[in-house]
LOKOL-719525 format. One record per atom (N, C-alpha, C): atom name; residue in three letters; y, z, x. Coordinates in nm, 3 decimals, always signed. Layout:
BEGIN
 name resn   north      up    east
   CA  ala       Y       Z       X
...
This chain:
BEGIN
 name resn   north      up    east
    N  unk  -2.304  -0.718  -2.607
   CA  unk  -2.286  -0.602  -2.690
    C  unk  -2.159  -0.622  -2.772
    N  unk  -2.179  -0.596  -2.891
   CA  unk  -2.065  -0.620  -2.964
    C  unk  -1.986  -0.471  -2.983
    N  unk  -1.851  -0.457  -2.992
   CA  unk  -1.801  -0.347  -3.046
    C  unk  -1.653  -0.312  -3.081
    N  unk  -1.615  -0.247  -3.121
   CA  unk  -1.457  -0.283  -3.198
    C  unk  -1.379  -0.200  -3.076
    N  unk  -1.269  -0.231  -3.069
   CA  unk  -1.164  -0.217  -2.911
    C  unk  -1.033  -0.206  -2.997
    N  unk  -0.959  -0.104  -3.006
   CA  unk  -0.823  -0.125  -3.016
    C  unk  -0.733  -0.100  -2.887
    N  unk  -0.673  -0.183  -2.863
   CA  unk  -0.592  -0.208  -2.768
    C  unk  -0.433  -0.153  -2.807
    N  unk  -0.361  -0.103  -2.700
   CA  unk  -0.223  -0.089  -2.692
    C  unk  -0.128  -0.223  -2.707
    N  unk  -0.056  -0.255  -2.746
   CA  unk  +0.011  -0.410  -2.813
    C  unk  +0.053  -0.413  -2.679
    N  unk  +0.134  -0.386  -2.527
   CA  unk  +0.176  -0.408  -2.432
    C  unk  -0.016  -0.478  -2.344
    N  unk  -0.093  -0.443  -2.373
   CA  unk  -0.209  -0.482  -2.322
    C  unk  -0.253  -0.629  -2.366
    N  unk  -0.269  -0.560  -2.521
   CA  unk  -0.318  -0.712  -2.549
    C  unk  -0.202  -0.853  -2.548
    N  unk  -0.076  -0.802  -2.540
   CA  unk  +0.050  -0.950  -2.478
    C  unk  +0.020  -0.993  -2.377
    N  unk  -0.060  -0.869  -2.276
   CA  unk  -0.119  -0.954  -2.151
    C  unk  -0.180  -1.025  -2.156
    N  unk  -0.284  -0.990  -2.200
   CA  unk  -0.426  -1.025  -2.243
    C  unk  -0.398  -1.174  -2.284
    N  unk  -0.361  -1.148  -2.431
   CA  unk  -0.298  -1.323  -2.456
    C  unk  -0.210  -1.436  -2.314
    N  unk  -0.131  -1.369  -2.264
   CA  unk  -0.088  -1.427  -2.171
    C  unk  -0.172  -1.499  -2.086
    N  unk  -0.262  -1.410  -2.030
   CA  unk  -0.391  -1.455  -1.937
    C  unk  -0.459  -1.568  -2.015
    N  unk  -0.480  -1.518  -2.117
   CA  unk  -0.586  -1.633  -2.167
    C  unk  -0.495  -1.745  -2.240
    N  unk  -0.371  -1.790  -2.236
   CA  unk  -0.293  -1.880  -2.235
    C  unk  -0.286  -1.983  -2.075
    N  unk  -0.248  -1.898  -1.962
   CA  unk  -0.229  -1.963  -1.835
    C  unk  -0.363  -1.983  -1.803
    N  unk  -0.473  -1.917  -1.811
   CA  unk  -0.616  -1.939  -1.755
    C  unk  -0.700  -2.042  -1.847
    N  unk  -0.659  -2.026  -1.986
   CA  unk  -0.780  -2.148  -2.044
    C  unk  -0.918  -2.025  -2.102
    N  unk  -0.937  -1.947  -2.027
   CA  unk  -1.024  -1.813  -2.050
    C  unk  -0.997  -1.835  -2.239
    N  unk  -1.166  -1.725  -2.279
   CA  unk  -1.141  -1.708  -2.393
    C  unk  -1.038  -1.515  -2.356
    N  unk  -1.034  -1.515  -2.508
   CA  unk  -1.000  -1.357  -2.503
    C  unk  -1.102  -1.264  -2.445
    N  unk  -1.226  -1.282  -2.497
   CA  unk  -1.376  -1.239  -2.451
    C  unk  -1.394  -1.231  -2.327
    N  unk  -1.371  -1.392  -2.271
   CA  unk  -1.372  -1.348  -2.126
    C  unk  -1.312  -1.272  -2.000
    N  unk  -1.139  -1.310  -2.071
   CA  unk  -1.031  -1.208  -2.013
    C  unk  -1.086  -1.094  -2.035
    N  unk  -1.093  -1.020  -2.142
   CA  unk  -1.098  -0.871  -2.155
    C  unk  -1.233  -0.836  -2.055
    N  unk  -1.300  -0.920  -2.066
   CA  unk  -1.460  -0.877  -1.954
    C  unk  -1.415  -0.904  -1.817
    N  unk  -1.324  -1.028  -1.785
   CA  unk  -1.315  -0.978  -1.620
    C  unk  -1.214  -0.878  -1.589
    N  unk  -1.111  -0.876  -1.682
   CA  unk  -1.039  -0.725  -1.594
    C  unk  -1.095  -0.593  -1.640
    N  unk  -1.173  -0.582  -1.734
   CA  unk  -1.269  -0.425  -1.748
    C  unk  -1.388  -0.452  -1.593
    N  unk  -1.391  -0.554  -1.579
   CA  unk  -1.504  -0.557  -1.435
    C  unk  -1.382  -0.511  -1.262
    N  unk  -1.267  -0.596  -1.307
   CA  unk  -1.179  -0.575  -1.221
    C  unk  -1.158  -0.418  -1.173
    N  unk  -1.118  -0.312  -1.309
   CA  unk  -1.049  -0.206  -1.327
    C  unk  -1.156  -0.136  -1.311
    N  unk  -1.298  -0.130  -1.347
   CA  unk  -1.407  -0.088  -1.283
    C  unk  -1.433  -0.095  -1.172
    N  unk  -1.442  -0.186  -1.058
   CA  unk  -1.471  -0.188  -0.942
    C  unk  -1.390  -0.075  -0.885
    N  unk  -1.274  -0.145  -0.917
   CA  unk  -1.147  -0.090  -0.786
    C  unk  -1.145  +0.071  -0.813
    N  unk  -1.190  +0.150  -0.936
   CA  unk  -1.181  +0.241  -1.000
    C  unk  -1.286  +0.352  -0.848
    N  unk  -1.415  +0.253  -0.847
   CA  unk  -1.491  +0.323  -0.822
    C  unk  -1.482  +0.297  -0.593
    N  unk  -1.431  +0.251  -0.596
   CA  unk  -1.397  +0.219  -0.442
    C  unk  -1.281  +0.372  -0.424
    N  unk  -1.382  +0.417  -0.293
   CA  unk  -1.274  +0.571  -0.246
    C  unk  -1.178  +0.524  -0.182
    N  unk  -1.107  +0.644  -0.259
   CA  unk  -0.956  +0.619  -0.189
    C  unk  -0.902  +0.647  -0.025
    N  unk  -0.868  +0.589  +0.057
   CA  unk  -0.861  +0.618  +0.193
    C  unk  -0.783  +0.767  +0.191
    N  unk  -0.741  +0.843  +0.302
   CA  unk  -0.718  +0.966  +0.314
    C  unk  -0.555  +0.867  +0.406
    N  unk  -0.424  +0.928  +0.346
   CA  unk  -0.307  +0.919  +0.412
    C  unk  -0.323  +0.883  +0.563
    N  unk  -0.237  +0.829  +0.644
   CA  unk  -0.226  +0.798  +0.760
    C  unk  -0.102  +0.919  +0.806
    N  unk  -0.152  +0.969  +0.888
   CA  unk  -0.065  +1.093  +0.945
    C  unk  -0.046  +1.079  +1.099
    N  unk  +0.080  +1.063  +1.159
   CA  unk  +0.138  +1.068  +1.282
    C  unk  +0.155  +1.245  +1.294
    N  unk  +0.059  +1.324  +1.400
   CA  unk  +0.169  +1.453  +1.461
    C  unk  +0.232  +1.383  +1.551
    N  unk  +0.322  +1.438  +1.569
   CA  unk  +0.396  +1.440  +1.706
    C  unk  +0.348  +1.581  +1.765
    N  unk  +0.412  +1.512  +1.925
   CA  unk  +0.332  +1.586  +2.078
    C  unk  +0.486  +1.627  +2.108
    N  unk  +0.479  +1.708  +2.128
   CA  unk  +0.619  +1.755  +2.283
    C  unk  +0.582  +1.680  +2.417
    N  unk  +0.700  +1.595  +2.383
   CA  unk  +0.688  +1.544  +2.535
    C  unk  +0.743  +1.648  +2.687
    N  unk  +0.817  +1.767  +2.700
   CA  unk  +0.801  +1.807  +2.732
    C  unk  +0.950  +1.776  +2.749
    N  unk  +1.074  +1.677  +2.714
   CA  unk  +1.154  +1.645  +2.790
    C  unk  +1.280  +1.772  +2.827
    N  unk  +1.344  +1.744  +2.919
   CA  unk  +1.453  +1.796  +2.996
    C  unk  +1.571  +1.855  +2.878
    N  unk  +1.601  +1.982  +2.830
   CA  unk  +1.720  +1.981  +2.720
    C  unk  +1.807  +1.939  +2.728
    N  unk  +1.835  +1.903  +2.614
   CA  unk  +1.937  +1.785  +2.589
    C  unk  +1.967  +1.631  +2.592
    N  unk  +1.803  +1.588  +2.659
   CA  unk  +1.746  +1.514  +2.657
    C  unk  +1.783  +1.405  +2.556
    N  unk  +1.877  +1.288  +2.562
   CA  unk  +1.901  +1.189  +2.451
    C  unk  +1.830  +1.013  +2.490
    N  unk  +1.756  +0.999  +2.372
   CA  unk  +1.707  +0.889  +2.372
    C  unk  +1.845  +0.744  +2.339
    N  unk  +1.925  +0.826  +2.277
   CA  unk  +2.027  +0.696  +2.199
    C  unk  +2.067  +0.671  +2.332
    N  unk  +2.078  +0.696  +2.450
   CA  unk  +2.144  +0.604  +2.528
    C  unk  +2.051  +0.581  +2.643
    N  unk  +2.006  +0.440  +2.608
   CA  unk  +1.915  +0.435  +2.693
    C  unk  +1.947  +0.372  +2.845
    N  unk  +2.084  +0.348  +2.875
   CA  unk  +2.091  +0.335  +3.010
    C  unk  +2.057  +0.458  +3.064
    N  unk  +2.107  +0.589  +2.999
   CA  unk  +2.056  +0.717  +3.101
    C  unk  +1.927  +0.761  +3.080
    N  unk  +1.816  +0.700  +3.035
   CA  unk  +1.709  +0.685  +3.010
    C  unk  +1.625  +0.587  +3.105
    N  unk  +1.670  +0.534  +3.150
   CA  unk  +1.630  +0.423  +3.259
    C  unk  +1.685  +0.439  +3.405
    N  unk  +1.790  +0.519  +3.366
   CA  unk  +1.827  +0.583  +3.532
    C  unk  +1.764  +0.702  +3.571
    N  unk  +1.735  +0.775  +3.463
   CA  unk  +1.665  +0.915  +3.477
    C  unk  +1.483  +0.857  +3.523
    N  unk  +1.381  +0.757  +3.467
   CA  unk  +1.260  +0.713  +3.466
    C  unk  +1.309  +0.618  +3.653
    N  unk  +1.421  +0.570  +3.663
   CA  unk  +1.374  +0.454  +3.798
    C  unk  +1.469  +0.471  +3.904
    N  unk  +1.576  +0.589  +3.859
   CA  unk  +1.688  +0.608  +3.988
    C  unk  +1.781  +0.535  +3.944
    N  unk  +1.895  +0.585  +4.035
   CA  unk  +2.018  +0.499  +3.963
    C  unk  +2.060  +0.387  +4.042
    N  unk  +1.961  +0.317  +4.130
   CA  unk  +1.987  +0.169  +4.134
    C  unk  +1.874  +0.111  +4.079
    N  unk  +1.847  +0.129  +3.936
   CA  unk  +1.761  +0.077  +3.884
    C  unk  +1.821  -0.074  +3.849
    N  unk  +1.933  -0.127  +3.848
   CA  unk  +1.975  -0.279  +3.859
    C  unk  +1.937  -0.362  +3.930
């Protein structure tokens, strides 16, 4: 299909670029990334990855930064 395309000048520098390092015509560049930008276009987008957090239930005042009293509190204090 033939048809007239004006391009943004930051596009087509690519464009040339590609078809400088690849050997590609212009024709062909412009047809595989309109196939590229099509695909990926139409592939759904996954839904965010979301952590809740749980109450662990711990003891107030409860501090993780020191974890020797974290290991004496879980195994007794001849945990050595």
């Amino acid at each position: 299909m033939r048809t007239t395309l004006t391009l943004d000048e930051d596009v087509a520098r690519q464009l040339r670029q590609e078809t400088r390092r690849s050997g590609k015509s212009f024709k062909e560049a412009v047809n595989h990334f309109l196939r590229v930008g099509l695909t990926v276009a139409r592939k759904p987008r996954r839904k965010p990855f979301v952590v809740t957090p749980i109450n662990l239930g711990l003891p107030e005042g409860f501090d993780f930064d020191c974890v020797e009293k974290v290991i004496e509190m879980l195994e007794g204090p001849m945990h050595r």
